[in-house]
C-alpha positions as CSV (number, residue, x, y, z in Angstrom):
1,X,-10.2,7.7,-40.4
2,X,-12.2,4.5,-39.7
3,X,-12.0,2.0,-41.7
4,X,-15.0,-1.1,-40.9
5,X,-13.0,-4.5,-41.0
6,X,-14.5,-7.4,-43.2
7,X,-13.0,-10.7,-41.4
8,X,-13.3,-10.3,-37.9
9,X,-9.8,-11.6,-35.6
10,X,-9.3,-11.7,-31.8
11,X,-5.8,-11.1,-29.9
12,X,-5.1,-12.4,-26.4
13,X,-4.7,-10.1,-23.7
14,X,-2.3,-10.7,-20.5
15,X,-4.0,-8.1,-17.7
16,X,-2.0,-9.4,-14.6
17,X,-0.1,-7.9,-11.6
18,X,2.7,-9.6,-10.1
19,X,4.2,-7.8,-6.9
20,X,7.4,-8.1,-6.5
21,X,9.0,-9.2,-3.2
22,X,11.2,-8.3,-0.1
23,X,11.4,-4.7,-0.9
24,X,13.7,-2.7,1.1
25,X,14.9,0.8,0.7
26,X,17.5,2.4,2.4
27,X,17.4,6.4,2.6
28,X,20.7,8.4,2.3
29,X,19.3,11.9,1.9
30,X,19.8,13.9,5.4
31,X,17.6,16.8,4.6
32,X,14.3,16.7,6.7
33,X,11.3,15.5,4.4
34,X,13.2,15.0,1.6
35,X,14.3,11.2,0.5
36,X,16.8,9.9,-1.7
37,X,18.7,6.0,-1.7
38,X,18.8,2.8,-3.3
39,X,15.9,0.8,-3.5
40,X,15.7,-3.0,-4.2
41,X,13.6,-6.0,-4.5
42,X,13.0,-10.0,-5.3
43,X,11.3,-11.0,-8.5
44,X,7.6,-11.6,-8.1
45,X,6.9,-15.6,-7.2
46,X,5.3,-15.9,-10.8
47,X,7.5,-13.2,-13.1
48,X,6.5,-15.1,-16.3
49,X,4.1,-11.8,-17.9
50,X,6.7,-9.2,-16.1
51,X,8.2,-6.7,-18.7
52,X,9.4,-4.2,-16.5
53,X,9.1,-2.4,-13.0
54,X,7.6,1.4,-12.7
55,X,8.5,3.3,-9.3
56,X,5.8,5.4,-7.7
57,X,6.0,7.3,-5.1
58,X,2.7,7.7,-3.3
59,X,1.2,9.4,0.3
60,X,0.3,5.8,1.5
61,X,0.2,2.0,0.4
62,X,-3.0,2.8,-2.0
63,X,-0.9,5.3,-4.0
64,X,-2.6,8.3,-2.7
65,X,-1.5,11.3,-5.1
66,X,1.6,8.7,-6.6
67,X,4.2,10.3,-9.1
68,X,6.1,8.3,-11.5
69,X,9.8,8.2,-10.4
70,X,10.8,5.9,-13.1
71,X,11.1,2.5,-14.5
72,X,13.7,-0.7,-14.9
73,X,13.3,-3.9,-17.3
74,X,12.8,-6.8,-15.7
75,X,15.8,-8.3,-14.9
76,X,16.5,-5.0,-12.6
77,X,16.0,-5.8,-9.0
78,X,17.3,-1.7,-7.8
79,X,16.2,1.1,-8.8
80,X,18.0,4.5,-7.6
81,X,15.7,7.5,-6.1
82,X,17.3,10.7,-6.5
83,X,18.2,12.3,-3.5
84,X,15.9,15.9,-2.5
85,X,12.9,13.9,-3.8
86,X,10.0,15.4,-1.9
């Protein structure tokens, strides 16, 4: 149900990106057109609103049809991609 509120408060909001750097990945799967190896990074330059790191996997650098592989917290710099992943 809604309930109207009486006394009126405001939160702050952190909306930020922060990239993180040096990426390299390294792939171990041998099957044609499938992918699978460890995958690592630096932190961003400015990690300070960082809470964790989600993996996509996408048809090109705009994320073109991504898929969630997974997540770390933030003080992961690898993150393991299964091998056979398509």
């Amino acid at each position: 149900t809604l309930v109207e509120q009486s006394t009126p408060v405001s939160h702050v909001l952190f909306d930020t990106s922060a990239l993180p750097r040096n990426l390299d990945f390294l792939d171990i799967d041998v099957d044609r057109n499938e992918m699978g190896g460890n995958l690592t990074w630096e932190a961003p330059s400015d990690p300070t609103h960082v809470v964790e790191y989600v993996i996509y996997l996408g048809e090109n650098a705009y994320g073109k049809d991504r898929s969630l592989l997974g997540n770390v917290s933030e003080s992961t710099f690898e993150f393991f991609v299964p091998l056979d992943t398509l």
